[in-house]
C-alpha positions as CSV (number, residue, x, y, z in Angstrom):
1,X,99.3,55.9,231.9
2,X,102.9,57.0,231.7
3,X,105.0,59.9,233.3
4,X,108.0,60.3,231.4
5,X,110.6,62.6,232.6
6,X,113.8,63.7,230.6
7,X,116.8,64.5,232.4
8,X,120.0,65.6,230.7
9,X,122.1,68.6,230.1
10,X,120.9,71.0,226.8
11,X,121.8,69.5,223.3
12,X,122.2,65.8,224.9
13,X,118.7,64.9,222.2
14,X,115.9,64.4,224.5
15,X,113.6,66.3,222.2
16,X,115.1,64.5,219.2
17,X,114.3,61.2,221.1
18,X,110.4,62.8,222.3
19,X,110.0,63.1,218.5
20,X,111.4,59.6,217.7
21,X,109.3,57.6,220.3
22,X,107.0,59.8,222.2
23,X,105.4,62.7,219.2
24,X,102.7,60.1,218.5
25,X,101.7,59.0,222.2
26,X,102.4,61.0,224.8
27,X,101.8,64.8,224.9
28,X,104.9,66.8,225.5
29,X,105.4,69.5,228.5
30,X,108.2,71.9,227.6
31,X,108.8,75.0,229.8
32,X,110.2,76.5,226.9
33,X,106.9,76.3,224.8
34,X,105.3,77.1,227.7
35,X,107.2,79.9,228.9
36,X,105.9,79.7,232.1
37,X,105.6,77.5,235.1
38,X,102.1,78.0,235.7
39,X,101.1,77.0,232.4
40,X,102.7,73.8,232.3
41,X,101.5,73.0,236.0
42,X,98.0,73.6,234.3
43,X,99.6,71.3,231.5
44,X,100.7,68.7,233.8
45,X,97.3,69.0,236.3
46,X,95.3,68.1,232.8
47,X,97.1,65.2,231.8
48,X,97.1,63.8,234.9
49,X,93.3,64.8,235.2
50,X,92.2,63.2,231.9
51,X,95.1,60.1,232.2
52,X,96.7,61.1,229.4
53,X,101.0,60.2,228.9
54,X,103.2,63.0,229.3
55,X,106.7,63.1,228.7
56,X,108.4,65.9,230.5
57,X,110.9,67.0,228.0
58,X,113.0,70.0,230.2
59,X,116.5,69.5,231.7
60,X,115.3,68.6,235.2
61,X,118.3,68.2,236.6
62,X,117.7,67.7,240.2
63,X,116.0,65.4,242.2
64,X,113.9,68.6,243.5
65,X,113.4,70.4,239.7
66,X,111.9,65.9,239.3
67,X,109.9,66.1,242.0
68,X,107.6,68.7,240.6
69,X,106.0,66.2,238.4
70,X,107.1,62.8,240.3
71,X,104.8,63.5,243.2
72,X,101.4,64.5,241.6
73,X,102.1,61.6,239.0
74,X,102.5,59.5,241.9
75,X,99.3,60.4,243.9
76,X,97.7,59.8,240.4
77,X,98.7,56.2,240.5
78,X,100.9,57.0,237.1
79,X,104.2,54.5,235.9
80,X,106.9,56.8,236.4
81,X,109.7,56.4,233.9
82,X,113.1,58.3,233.5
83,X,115.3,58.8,230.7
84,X,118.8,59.9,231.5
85,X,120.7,61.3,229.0
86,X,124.5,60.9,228.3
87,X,125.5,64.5,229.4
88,X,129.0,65.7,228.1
89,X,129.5,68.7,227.9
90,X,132.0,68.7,224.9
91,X,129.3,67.1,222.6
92,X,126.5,69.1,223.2
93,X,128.2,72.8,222.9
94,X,129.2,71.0,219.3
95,X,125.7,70.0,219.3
96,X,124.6,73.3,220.3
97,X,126.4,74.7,217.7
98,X,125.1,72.9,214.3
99,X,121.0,74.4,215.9
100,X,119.6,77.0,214.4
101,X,120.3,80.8,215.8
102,X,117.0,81.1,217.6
103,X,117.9,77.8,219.0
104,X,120.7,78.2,220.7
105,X,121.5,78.0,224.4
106,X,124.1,79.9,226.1
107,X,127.5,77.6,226.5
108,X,127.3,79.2,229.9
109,X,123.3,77.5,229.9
110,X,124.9,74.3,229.3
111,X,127.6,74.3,231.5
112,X,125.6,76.0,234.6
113,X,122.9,73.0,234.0
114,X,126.1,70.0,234.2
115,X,127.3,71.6,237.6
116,X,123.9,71.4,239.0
117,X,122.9,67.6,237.2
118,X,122.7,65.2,240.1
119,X,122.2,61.5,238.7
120,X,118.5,60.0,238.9
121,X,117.8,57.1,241.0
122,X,114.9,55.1,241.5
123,X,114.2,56.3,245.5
124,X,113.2,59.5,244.0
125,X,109.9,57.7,242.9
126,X,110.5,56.3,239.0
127,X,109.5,52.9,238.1
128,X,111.8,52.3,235.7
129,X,115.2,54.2,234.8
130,X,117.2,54.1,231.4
131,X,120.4,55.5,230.3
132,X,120.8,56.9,226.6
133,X,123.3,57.8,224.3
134,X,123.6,59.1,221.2
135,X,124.9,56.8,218.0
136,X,126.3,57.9,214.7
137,X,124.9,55.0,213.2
138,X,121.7,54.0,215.0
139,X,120.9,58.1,216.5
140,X,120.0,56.4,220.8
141,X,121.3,53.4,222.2
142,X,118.8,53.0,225.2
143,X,119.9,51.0,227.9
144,X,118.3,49.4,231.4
145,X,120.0,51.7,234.7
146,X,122.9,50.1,236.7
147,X,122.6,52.7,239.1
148,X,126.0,54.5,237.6
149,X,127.6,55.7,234.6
């Protein structure tokens, strides 16, 4: 079983990429689908319950806002992996712009979310760590962490 969680600024493509490589596999926790943080606890609690993958596709872009779901996935024995994505700020207001109305974010969302995004790193619990940017011509270049960027 694997714990995926997402951690980038809004617009940077992690639910582009969930729908890529995770729609058919792992189930998807979104606080906003959710709209609340009990319900996706209950969300969370289930899949861990019934070993079922889980990508958590929010911004999560603290080591505290991660721990939320690193530590029950943990005590569940569950392959913690994290996807960092290429966060600038630039890019995804443009990015931000080309969505729907209903789908926007706030620029002042996007840039409140950067000032608060601490880089992941592996003492924070994840098995594995990858860095991904977007590509005009391939959409996500995934690469293996260096512990920078």
């Amino acid at each position: 079983m694997q714990a995926i969680i997402f951690v980038g600024i809004q617009a940077s493509g992690k639910s582009t990429f969930y729908d890529r490589y995770f729609f058919h596999t792992h189930i998807r926790i979104n606080l906003d689908m959710l709209k609340t943080r009990h319900r996706e606890k209950r969300l969370l609690e289930t899949c861990l319950e019934i070993t079922q993958s889980f990508v958590v596709d929010n911004t999560n872009p603290t080591p505290e806002e991660r721990k939320r779901y690193i530590d029950p996935a943990k005590n569940k024995k569950t392959h913690i992996i994290g996807y960092y994505f290429e966060s600038k700020i630039a890019d995804s207001i443009q990015r931000n712009q080309n969505r729907s109305l209903e789908r926007q974010i706030p620029e002042k969302g996007i840039r409140g979310t950067h000032t608060r995004l601490v880089i992941p790193k592996y003492e924070e619990g994840f098995d594995e760590l990858y860095y991904v940017r977007l590509s005009p011509e391939n959409g996500f270049i995934v690469e293996n962490w260096v512990n920078e960027i």
